[in-house]
C-alpha positions as CSV (number, residue, x, y, z in Angstrom):
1,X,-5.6,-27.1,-15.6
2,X,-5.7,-23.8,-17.6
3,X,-5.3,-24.1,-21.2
4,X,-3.4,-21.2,-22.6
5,X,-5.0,-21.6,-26.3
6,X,-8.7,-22.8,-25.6
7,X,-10.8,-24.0,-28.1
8,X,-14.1,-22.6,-28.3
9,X,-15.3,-25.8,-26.3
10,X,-13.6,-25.2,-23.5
11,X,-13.4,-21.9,-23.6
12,X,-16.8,-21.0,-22.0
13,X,-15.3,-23.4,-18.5
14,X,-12.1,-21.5,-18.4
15,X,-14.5,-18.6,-17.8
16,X,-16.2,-20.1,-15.2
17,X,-12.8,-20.9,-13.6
18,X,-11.8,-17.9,-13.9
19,X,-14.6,-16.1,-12.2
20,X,-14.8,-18.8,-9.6
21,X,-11.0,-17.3,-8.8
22,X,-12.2,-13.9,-8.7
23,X,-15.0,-14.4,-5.8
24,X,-12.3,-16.3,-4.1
25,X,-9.8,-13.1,-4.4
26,X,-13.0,-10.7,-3.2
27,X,-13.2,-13.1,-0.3
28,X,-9.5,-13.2,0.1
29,X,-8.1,-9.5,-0.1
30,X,-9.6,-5.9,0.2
31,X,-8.6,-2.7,-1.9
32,X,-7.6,-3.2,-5.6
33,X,-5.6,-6.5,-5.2
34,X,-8.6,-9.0,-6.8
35,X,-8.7,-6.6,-9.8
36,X,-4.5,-6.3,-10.2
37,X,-4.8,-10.4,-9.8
38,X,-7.5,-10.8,-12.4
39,X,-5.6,-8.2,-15.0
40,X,-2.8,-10.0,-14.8
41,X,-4.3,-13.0,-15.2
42,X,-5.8,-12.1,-18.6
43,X,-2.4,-10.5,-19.6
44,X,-0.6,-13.8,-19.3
45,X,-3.9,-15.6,-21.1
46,X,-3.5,-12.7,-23.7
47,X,0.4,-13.3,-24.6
48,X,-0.3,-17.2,-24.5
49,X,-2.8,-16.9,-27.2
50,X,0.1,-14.8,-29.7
51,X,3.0,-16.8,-29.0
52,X,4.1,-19.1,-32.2
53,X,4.2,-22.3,-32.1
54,X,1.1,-21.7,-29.5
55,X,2.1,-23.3,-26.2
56,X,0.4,-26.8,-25.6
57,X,-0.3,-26.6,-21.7
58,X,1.2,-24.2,-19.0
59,X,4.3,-24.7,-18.1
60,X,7.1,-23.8,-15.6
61,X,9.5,-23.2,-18.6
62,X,6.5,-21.3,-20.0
63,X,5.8,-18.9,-17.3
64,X,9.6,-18.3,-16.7
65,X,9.6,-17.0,-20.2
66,X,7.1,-14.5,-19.6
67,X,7.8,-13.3,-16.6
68,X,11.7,-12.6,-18.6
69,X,9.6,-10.8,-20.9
70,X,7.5,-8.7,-19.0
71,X,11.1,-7.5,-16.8
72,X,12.5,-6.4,-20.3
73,X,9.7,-3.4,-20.5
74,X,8.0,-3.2,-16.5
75,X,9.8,-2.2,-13.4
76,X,10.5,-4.9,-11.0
77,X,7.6,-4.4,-8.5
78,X,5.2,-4.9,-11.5
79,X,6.7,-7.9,-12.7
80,X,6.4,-9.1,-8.9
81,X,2.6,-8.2,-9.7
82,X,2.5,-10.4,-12.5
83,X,4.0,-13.4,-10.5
84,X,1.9,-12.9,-7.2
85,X,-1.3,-13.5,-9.8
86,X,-0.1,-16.4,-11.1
87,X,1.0,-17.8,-8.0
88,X,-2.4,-17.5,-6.5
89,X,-4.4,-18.9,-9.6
90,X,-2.6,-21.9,-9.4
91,X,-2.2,-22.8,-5.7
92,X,-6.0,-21.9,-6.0
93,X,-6.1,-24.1,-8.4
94,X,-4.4,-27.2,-7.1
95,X,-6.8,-26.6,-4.2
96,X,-9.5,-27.2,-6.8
97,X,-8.2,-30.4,-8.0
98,X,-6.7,-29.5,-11.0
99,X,-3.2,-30.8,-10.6
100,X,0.2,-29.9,-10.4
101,X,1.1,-26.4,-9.6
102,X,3.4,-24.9,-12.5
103,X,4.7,-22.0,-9.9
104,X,6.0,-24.3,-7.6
105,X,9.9,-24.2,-8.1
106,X,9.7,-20.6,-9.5
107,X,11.7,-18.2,-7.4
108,X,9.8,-14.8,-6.8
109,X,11.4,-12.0,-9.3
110,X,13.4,-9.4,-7.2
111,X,11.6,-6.1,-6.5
112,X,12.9,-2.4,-6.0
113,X,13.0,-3.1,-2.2
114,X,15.3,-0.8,-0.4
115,X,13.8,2.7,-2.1
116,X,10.4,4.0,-1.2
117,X,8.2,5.0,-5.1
118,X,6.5,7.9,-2.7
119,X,7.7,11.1,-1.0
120,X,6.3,11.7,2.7
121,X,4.8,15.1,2.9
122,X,6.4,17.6,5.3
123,X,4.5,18.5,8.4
124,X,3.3,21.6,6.9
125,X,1.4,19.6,4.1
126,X,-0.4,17.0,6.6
127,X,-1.1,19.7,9.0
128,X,-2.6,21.8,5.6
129,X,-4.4,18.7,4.5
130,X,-6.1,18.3,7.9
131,X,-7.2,22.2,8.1
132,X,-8.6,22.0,4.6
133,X,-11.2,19.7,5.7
134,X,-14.1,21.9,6.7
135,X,-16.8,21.9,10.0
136,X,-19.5,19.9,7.3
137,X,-20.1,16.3,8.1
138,X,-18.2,15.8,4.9
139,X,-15.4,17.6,6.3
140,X,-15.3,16.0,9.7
141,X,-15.0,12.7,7.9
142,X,-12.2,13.6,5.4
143,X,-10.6,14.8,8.0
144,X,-11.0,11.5,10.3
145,X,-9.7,9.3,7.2
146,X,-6.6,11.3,6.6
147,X,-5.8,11.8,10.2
148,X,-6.0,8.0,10.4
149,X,-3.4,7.9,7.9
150,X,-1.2,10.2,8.8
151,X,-1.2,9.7,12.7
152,X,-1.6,6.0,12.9
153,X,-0.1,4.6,9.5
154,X,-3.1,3.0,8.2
155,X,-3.5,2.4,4.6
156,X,-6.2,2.7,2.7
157,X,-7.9,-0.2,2.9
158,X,-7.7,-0.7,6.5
159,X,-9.2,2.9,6.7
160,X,-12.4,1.7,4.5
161,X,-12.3,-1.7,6.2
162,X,-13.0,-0.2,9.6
163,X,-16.3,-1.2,11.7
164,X,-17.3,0.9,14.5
165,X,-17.5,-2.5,16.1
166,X,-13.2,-2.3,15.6
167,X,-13.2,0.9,18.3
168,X,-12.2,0.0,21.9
169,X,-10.8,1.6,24.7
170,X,-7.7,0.3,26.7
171,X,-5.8,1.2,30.0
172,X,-7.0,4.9,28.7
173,X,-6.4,4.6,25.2
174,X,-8.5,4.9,22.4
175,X,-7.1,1.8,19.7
176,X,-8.6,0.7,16.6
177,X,-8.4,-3.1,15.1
178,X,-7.5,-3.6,11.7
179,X,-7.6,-5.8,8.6
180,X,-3.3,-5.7,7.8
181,X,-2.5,-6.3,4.5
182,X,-2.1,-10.4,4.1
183,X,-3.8,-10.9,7.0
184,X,-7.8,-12.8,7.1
185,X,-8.5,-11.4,10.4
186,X,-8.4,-8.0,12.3
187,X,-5.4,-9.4,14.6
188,X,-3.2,-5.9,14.8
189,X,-4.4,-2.5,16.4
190,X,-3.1,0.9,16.5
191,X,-3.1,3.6,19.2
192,X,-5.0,6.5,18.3
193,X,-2.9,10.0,19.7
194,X,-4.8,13.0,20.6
195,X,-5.2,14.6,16.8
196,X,-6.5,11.7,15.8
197,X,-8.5,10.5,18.2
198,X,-10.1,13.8,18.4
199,X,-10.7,13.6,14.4
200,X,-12.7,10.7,15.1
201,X,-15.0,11.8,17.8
202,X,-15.4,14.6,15.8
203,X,-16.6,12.9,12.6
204,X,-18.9,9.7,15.0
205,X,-21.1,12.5,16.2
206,X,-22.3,13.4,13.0
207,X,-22.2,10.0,11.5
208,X,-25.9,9.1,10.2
209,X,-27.2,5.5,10.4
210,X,-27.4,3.3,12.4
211,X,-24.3,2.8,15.3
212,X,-23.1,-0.5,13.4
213,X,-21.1,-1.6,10.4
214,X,-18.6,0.9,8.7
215,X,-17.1,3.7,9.9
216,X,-16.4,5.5,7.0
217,X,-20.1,6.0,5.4
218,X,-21.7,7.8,2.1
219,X,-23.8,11.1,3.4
220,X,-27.4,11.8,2.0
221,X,-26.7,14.1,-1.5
222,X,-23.2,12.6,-2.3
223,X,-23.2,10.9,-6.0
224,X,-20.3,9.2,-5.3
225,X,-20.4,5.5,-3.3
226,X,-23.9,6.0,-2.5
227,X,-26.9,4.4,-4.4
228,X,-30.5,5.1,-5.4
229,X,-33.3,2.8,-4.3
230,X,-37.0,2.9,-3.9
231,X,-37.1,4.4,-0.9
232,X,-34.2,7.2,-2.0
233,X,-30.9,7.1,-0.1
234,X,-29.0,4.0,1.1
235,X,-26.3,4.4,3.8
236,X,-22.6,2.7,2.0
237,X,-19.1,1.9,3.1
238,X,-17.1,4.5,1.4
239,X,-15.3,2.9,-1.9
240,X,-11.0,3.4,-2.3
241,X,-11.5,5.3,-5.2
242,X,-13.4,8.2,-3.6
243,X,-10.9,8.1,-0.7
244,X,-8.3,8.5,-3.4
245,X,-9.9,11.2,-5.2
246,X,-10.5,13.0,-2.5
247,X,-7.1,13.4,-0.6
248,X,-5.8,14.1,-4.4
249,X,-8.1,16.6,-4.9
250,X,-7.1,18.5,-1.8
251,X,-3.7,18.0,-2.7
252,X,-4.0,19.7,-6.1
253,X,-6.0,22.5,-4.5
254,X,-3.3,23.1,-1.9
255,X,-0.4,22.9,-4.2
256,X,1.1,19.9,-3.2
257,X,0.9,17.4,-5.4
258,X,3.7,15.8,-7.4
259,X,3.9,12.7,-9.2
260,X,5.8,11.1,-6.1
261,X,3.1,12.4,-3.8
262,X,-0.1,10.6,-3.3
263,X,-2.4,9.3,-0.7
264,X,0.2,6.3,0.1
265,X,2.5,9.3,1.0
266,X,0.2,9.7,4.4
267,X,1.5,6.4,5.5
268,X,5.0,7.2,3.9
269,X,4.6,10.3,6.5
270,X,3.9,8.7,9.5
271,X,6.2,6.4,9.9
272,X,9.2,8.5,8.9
273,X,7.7,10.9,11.6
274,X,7.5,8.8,14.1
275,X,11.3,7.2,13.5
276,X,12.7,11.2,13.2
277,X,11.3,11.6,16.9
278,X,12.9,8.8,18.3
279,X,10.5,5.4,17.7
280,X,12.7,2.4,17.7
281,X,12.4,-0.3,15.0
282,X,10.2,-2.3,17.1
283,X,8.2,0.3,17.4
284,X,8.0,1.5,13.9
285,X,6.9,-2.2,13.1
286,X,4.4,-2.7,15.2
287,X,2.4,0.7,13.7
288,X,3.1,-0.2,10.5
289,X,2.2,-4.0,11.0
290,X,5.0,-4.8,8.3
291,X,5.4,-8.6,8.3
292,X,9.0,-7.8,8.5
293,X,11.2,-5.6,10.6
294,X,13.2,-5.7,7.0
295,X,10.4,-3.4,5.3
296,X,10.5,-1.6,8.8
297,X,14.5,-0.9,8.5
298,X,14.2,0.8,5.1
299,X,13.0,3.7,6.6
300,X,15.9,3.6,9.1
301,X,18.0,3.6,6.0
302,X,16.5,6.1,4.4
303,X,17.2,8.5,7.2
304,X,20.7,7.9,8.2
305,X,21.2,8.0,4.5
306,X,20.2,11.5,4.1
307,X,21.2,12.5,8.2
308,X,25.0,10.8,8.0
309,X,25.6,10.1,4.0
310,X,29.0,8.9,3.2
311,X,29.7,11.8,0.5
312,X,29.7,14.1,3.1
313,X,33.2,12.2,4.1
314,X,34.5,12.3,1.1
315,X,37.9,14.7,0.9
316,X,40.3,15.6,-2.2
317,X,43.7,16.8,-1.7
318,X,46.4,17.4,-3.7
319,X,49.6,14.5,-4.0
320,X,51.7,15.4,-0.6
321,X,49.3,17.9,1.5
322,X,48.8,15.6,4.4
323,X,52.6,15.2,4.7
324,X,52.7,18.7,4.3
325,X,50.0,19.4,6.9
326,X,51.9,17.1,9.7
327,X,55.0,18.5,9.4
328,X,54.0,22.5,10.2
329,X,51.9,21.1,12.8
330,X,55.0,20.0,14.4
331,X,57.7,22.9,13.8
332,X,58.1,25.0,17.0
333,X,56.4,28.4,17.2
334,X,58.8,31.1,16.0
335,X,57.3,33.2,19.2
């Protein structure tokens, strides 16, 4: 079991434990999740290590303490963060042998579900985005990425996750497989609509390399996720943060970006799009892949909220008016 205040004897096999953890979390999950995990990891380790009297082994009590803590200065979703980590370091864990699980009875903190932390961009912006993207390989392949967000919902990951091997054409339709987030397998597909598809095409003729693995690839002269070896250039699977840097640096150039606009807000876009021109729940879910039609129906709310809010039925009037009002309504005309 972890010990909260190691001694220096048992310190050096917490390590390995630790980093055991983390191949298992770069196994498990794609994007930044095995980093978030691992950081907040240390930070419980960290505020074990202060408390007085230290704590003599990790317990529920324990953890419920922090985690009260942590929701007196962080926002709900990032004490949800904070419990997710833990939750998987110690089912791991128990997996491993090491005992009982200290998460087991601990309900999951509540998060700020119901309101969305990122604008959509207005059709304008996506369709700005898009043209920004010039006729250089470079461009073709920016332009792939964000039409894949902003047509077919797909995060980030999935976008950098994608194989050429993912690509397959049915009853017409080009549809691309994808690694949802939770999920261990490519299970889920989306349907690729003209712009998109197009984008694609457009970007897979000038792909270099061989016609396997990624999709998404570093270009000969880039210094970002590309390395050097002997022979010179190496052909690599582009990383999240030069995604991120790029759509955010084309945001900035175009004037768009806010602190409530980022790359998440392609994704944000296309699924309020597709609800605003008539895509039922069922619908909406299945792009998305949400593993609940719950997360799906926030958008819903989010709409009628804004297309039918209740304010707008709110009336004032004076002690006596509606009487008032009823009782010329039914006095003869004098004509």
């Amino acid at each position: 079991m972890l010990a909260p205040v190691p001694t220096k004897e048992i310190e050096a096999q917490q390590e390995a434990v630790i980093a055991q953890w983390q191949k298992h979390l770069e196994r498990t999950y794609r994007g930044k999740t095995p980093y978030q995990y691992h950081y907040c990891l240390r930070k419980f380790l960290t505020w074990c290590r202060i408390q007085e009297p230290p704590p003599a082994s990790v317990s529920k009590e324990l953890i419920e303490t922090y985690l009260r803590e942590l929701g007196k200065r962080n926002k709900p979703n990032g004490v949800k963060s904070h419990y997710k980590s833990l939750r998987s370091f110690f089912a791991w864990s128990v997996e491993q042998g090491a005992g009982s699980n200290p998460m087991e009875k601990i309900k999951s903190p509540k998060s700020s579900e119901g309101v969305h932390q990122r604008d959509e961009l207005t059709d304008a912006e996506v369709l700005a985005l898009l043209e920004d993207c010039g006729p250089t390989p470079k461009g073709r392949r920016d332009r792939a990425m964000i039409a894949l967000m902003a047509y077919c919902a797909l995060r980030q990951a999935e976008v950098l996750s994608a194989d050429l091997a993912d690509i397959e054409s049915r009853e017409g339709r080009m549809i691309l497989w994808v690694l949802g987030k939770g999920r261990t397998g490519k299970e889920e597909y989306v349907v690729l609509p003209v712009p998109a598809e197009e984008a694609l095409r457009d970007w897979l003729a000038v792909r270099p390399g061989p016609k396997t693995g990624a999709i998404f690839t570093s270009l000969q002269g880039e210094r970002k996720g590309i390395r050097i070896v002997r022979r010179g250039w190496k052909q690599k699977r582009i990383e999240l943060n030069t995604l991120r840097e790029m759509v955010i640096d084309r945001m900035k150039r175009l004037g768009m970006k806010t602190p409530r606009k980022s790359t998440h807000s392609l994704r944000h876009s296309a699924i309020t799009n597709a609800i605003r021109n008539g895509a039922d729940p069922m619908q909406a879910m299945a792009m998305a892949r949400h593993l609940s039609v719950n997360t799906t129906m926030i958008y819903y709310h989010e709409r009628n909220r804004l297309k039918r809010p209740a304010e707008d039925l709110i009336v004032y009037s004076k002690p006596g008016a509606e009487e008032k009002i009823s009782h010329d309504q039914e006095q003869p005309s004098s004509n």
